[in-house]
N, C-alpha and C positions, 0 to 999 in steps of 0.2 A: 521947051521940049513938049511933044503932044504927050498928053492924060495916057493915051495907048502904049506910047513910049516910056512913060515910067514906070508903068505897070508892069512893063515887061522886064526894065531895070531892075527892080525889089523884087519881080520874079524870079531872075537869074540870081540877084543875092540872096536870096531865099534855099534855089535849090545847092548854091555855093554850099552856105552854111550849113546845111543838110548833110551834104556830103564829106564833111571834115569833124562834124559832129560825133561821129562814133572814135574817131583818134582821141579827139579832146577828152569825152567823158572819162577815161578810166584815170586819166591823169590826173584830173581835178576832183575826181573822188579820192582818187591817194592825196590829195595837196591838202583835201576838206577834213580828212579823218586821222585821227593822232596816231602816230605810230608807236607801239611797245618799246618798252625799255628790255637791254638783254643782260643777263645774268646768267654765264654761264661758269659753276664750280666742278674744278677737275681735280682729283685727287690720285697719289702717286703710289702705283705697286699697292692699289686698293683692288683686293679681291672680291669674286662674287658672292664667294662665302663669308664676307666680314660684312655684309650687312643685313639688320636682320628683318626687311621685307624682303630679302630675297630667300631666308629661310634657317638665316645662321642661327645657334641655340644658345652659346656661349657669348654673343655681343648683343650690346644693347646700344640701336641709333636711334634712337625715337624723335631724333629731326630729321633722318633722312627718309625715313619712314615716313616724317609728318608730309613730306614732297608729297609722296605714294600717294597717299591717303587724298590727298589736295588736287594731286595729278593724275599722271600715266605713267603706269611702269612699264616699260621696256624688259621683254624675259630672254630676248633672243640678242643681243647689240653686242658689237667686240669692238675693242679697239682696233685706231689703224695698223698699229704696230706690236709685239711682244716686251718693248724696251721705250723710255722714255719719249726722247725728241725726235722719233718720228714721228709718232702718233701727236705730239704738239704738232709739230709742222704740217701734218692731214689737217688736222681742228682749224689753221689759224688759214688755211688758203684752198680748204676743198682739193685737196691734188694727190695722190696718193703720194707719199713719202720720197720715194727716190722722183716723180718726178719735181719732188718740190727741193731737189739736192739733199735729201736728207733721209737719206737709208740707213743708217746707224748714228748712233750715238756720239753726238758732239762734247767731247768733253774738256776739260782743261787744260791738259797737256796736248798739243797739237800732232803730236808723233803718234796716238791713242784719240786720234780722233774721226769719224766714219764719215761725216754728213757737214755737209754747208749750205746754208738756204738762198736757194736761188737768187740771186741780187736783183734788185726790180722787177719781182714778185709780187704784184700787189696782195696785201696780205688781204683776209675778213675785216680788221681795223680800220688798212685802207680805204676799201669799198664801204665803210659803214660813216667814216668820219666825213667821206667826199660825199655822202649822204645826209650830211646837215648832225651825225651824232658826233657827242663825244667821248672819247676812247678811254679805257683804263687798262693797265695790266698790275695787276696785284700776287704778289707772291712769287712763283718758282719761274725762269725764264727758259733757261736750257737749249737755246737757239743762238746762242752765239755771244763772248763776249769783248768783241771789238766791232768798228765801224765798220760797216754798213750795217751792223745785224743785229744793233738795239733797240731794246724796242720804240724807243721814242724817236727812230729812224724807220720804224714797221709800221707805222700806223697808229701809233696812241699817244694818245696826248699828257697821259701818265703813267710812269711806272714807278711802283714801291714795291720793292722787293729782291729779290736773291737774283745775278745773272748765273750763275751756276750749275752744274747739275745735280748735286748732293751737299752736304754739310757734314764735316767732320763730328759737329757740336751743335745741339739745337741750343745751347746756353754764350759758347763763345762764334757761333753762325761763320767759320774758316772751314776755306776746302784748301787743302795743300798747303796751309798758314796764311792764305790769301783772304783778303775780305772781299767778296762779291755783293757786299749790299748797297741798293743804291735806293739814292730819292732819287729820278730822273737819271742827271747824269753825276748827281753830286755822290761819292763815298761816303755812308753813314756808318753807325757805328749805333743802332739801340741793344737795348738791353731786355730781355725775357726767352720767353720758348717760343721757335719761330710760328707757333699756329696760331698762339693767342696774338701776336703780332701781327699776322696776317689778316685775320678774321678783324682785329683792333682798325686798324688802316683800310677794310675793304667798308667797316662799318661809316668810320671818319669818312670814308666817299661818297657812302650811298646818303651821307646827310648832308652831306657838299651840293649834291645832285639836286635834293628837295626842294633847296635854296636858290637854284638854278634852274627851273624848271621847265626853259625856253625852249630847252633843245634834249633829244631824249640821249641815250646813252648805253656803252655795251662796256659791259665789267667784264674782264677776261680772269679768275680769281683761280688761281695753280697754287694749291698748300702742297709745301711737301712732303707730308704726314700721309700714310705711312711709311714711307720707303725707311727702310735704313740707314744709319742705326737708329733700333728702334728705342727711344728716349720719352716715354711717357713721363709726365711730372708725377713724383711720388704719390702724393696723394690719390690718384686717379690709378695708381697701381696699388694702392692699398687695400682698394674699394674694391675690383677684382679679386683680391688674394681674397678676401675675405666672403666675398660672394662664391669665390671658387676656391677651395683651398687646396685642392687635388688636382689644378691645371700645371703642367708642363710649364716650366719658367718661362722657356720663349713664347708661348701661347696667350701666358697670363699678361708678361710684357705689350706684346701687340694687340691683345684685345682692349687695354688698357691704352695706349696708345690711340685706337679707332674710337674707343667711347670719349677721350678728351677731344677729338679732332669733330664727332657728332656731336659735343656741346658748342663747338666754337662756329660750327656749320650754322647750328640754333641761334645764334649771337647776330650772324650777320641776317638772317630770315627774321627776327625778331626787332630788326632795325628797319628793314623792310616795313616791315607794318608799321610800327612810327611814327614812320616818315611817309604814312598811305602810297608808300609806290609799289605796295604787292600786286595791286590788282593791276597794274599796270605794266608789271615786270613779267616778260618771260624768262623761268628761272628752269637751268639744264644742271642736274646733276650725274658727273661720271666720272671715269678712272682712266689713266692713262694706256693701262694694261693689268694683266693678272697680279697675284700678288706672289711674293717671293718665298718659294715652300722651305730652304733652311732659317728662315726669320719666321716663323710659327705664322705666318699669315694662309688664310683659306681660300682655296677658289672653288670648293665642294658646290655642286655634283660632279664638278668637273674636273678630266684627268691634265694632270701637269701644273705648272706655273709662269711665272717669269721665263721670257727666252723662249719659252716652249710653242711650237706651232699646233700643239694639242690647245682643246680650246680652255683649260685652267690659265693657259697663258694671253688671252684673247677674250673669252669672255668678260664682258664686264657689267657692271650696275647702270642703267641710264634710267632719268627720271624726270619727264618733262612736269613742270606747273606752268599753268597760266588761266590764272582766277575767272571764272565766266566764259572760257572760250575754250578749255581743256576739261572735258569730264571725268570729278572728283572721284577717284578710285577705281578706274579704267585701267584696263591692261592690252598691253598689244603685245603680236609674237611675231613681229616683221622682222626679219632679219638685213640688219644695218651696219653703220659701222658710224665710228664715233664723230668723222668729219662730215654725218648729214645734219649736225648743227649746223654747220656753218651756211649750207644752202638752207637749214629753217629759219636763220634769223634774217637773210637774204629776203628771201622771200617773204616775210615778213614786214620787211621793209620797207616793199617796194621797190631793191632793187635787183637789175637786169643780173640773174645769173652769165657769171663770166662762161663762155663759148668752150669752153676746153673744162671745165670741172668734170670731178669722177665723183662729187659728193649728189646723194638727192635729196629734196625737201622731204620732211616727213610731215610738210603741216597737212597730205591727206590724211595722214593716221592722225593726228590731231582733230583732225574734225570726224573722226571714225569712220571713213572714207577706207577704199581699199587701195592699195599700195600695187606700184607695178610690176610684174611678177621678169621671174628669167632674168635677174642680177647675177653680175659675178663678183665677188669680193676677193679682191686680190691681198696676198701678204709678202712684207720682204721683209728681211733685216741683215746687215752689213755689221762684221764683227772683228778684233782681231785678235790676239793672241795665239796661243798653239792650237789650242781647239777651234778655232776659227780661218786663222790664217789670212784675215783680212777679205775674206769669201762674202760672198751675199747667200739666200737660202728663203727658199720662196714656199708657198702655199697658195692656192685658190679654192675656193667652193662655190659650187655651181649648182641650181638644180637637186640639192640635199646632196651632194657627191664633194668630198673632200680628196684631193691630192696634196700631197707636203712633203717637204723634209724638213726634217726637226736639225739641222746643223748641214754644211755644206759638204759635210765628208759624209753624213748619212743615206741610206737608200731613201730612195720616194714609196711613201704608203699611201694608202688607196682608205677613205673609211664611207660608208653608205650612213651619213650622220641622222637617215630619216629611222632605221630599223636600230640603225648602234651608234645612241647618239654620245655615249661616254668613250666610246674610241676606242675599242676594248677587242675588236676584231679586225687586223687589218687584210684587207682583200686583192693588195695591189698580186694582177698577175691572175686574177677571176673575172676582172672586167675587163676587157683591153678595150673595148669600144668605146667603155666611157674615160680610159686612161687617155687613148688617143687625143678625144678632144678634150679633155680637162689639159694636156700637156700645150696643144696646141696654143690654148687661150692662154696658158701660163706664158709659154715664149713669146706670143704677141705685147704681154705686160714686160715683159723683163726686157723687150727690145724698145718699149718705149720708155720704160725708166733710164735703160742704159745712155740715151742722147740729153741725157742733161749731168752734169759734172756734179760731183759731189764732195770738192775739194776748193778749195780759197782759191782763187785765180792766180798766178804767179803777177 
């Protein structure tokens, strides 16, 4: 071949390479740089007022606070839901609740049960494990307890903990005399108070992990503390009584309660370091939903609790850490919702957010970055009994504009949550313009949650 000819060969491979060069780089800087380990702890019927960097006076977290301090607090975040396993099912697949079949409450008795999660669903475990990590679920499951819906059929490669939604007993750990505790798929049977258990087995992982250091990993870690009943170990309520001696028994019980479950938070953050996978861990602290106002739990400033579409029932605690890359004692006031974990640890990761999520990244606000404005954060929940009637009962806010009903036999209220943000003035019937489209948006959500089932398949 002539000298001119191969010139022009290596010239043509030359502009080849050129031109496929900008696809290649970004891939092989993901392939070149370690990805974070994820750590996300979520805590049950944990109010906003029960912790105290968010301003509680009567409880003492001084590990959840240590987050704060180390992290981002979150002042505006709610969960997806008012009631447990929806708000699990947002977290674990980015979807809002009914569209991930789970608008109410999956519970043990099948006649009493709202929500079923969509079968071949890839869950965040999924998507995280088909990404070279490996999965864990530790603690509270509440998503289903037969096949297809456990979780070491959802995407994790371990599960130690409760498939259940509640416990009669945090000593004998039976819901309806039934044991729901599992290693994996085997029925166990240990022995203590389920948080020091939890917090025990999430720590035995994170030193598993250390050991293992091939491949990174997302700890999914669901205590069920404090929902009720509320069963603080003596000692830990003595130390309350004593500190307080003129608190309301239920009061004194639950803050007691939240201070042993902030020691055991500190257990597994303090095996973190260690094991030096802090600086490498992004660690999420939140709550499933508000806390439940006959069990002395607080969601102050905010009006209602549990169930409630006011935001006592919504608001919650979030609190990102991650050592060197999230600025120590930063606060953000983006208003989110509990399943934009799921797209931060995505994104994160490297991997392609799935096409149909309603979750968003927050790693802009992580990097102090500005967040994109003109979200709608939709709410449902599916309920049955006489006050419910087996009805659904929705909420959106838009724009600082709040529409809801707080039960499905109730009227829709109207609240401007920019001028009255405790809820305190309802104005449905002064605004009809913004009712209009706040309703609009609301039935374009309830019509696309309604095309997915939310019952077992026959």
């Amino acid at each position: 071949m002539p000298s001119s000819h191969r010139l022009s060969f290596h010239g043509l491979l030359f502009l080849v390479i050129l031109s496929i060069l900008p696809a290649l780089t970004p891939a092989l800087c993901a392939a070149s740089e370690t990805r974070p380990n994820f750590l996300i702890i979520i805590t049950d019927d944990h109010g906003y007022g029960d912790v105290s960097a968010y301003g509680a006076k009567d409880v003492q977290t001084p590990y959840i606070d240590r987050l704060a301090t180390e992290g981002m607090l979150f002042t505006n975040m709610r969960a997806n839901c008012t009631v447990c396993s929806p708000s699990r099912a947002a977290i674990l697949t980015g979807l809002y609740p009914d569209r991930a079949g789970v608008p109410g409450v999956i519970r043990t008795q099948p006649e009493n049960s709202w929500g079923y999660l969509k079968p071949n669903l890839p869950t965040l475990a999924n998507r995280l494990h088909d990404a070279g990590y490996h999965t864990a679920a530790i603690g509270k499951w509440h998503l289903g307890l037969e096949s297809p819906n456990r979780p070491n059929e959802r995407g994790f490669d371990l599960f130690h903990g409760f498939l259940g939604d509640m416990m009669d007993s945090y000593t004998t750990h039976l819901r309806h005399g039934n044991n729901y505790m599992r290693l994996n798929q085997e029925v166990i049977q240990p022995e203590g108070h389920a948080t020091d258990l939890f917090s025990q087995w999430a720590s035995d992982y994170l030193k598993s992990r250390a050991s293992n250091a091939d491949k990174p990993f997302f700890l999914y870690l669901a205590f069920n503390a404090p929902h009720f009943p509320i069963e603080p170990p003596q000692e830990w309520l003595d130390r309350v009584k004593q500190r307080h001696p003129d608190l309301e028994p239920k009061r004194a019980a639950n803050v007691a309660f939240v201070e042993h479950l902030d020691d055991r938070i500190g257990q597994v953050l303090k095996t973190l370091d260690e094991t030096s996978l802090a600086k490498e861990t992004v660690v999420i602290f939140t709550a499933d939903n508000g806390g439940s106002l006959p069990h002395g739990q607080s969601n102050l400033p905010w009006r209602g609790g549990k169930q409630d579409h006011y935001d006592g029932g919504l608001r919650v605690p979030f609190i990102v850490r991650w050592p060197g890359h999230v600025t120590a004692g930063s606060r953000q006031d983006y208003a989110g919702l509990g399943f934009d974990s799921a797209a931060t640890f995505l994104e994160l990761a490297g991997v392609a957010q799935p096409p149909d999520t309603d979750a968003v990244s927050l790693v802009p606000a992580l990097k102090g970055q500005t967040m994109p404005a003109g979200r709608e954060l939709y709410f449902v929940r599916r309920e049955g009994g006489p006050e419910y009637g087996g009805k659904s009962y929705e909420a959106i806010i838009k724009d600082g504009w709040k529409l809801m009903q707080n039960g499905p036999f109730a009227p829709l209220e109207l609240y401007n949550l920019e001028d009255d943000p405790k809820e305190e003035r309802n104005v449905m019937g002064k605004a009809p313009k913004i009712t209009r489209e706040l309703s609009s948006a609301l039935r374009r959500h309830i019509q696309k949650g309604g095309a997915v089932p939310w019952q077992k398949p026959e």
